[in-house]
N, C-alpha and C positions, 0 to 999 in steps of 0.2 A: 835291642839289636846290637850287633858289636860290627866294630868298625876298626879295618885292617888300616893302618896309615903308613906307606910305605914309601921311601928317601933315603938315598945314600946320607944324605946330610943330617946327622941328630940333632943337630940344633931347628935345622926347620921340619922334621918330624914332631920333637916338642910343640914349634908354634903350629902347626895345624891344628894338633890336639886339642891346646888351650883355644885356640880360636875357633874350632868347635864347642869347645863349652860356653865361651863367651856369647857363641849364636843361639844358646838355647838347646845346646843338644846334650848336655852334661849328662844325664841316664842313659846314656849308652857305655857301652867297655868296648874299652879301645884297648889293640895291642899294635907295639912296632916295630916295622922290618925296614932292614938297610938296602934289599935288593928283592928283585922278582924271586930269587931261590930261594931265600930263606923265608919269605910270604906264601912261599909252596910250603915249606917244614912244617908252617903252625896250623894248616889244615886244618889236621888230626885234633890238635890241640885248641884251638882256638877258631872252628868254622865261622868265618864273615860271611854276613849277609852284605856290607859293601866295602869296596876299597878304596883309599881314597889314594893313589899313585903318583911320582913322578915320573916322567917320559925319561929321562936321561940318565941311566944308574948304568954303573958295572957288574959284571956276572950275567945280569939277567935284566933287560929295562922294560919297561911300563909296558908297551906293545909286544913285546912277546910274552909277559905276563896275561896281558889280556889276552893274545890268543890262545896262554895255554889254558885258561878260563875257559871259556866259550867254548873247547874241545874236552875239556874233564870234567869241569862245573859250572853247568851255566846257569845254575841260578844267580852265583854271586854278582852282583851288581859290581861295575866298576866305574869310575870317573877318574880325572887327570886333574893333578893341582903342580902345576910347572910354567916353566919361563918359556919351555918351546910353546909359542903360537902362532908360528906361521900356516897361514889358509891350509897346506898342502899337508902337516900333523894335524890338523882338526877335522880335515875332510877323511885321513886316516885313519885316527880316531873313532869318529862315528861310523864312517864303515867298517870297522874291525869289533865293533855291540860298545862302546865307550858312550856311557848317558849325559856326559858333560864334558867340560874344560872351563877347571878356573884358572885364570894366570896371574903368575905370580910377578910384581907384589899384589896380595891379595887385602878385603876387608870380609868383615862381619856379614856384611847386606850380601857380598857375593859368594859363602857360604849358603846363606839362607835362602836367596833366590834359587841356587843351584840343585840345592836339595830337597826344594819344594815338590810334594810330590813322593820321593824316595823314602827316605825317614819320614817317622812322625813328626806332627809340627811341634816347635817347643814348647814350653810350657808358657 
């Protein structure tokens, strides 16, 4: 499967990544985008099956990535890995087709719980 991870911050794009491999999910390809706009560019180039998003980026953030999802491709699966957690972005969230919300700081186990189901299980 490939797995879009998308964050204004490269450094916590990296650790998603690696903390996906560390949960068991290392056979997947992953690619990464700094905003909802340029996670639209790699489409073409790189179609996800899921994304794993921050809610809070410039250009283009989480939630209106996810709605332009849900109106152009809805198959892509999305989820939120960010610091916003208040009730009223989660309840957003899920209403707007979002399968999750991890928050950050995050661990291993709540990768794995979150994606249970979504991805294959790990090895």
């Amino acid at each position: 499967m490939r797995v879009l991870i998308v964050d204004d911050s490269k450094p916590m794009r990296n650790l998603v990544k690696r903390t996906m491999i560390r949960a068991g999910y290392a056979n997947h390809a992953y690619e990464l985008a700094g905003n909802g706009q340029e996670a639209i560019a790699l489409f073409e180039s790189f179609p996800p099956d899921l994304i794993l998003a921050d809610w809070n980026m410039p250009v283009m953030n989480g939630l209106a990535l996810l709605e332009y999802i849900k109106a152009n491709k809805p198959s892509i699966k999305l989820g939120f890995v960010t610091s916003e957690q208040t009730e009223e972005m989660r309840a957003k969230a899920l209403e707007a087709g979002a399968l999750f919300s991890i928050g950050k700081p995050f661990t291993i186990e709540d990768f794995q719980q979150a994606l249970e189901g979504i991805l294959p299980k790990p090895d």
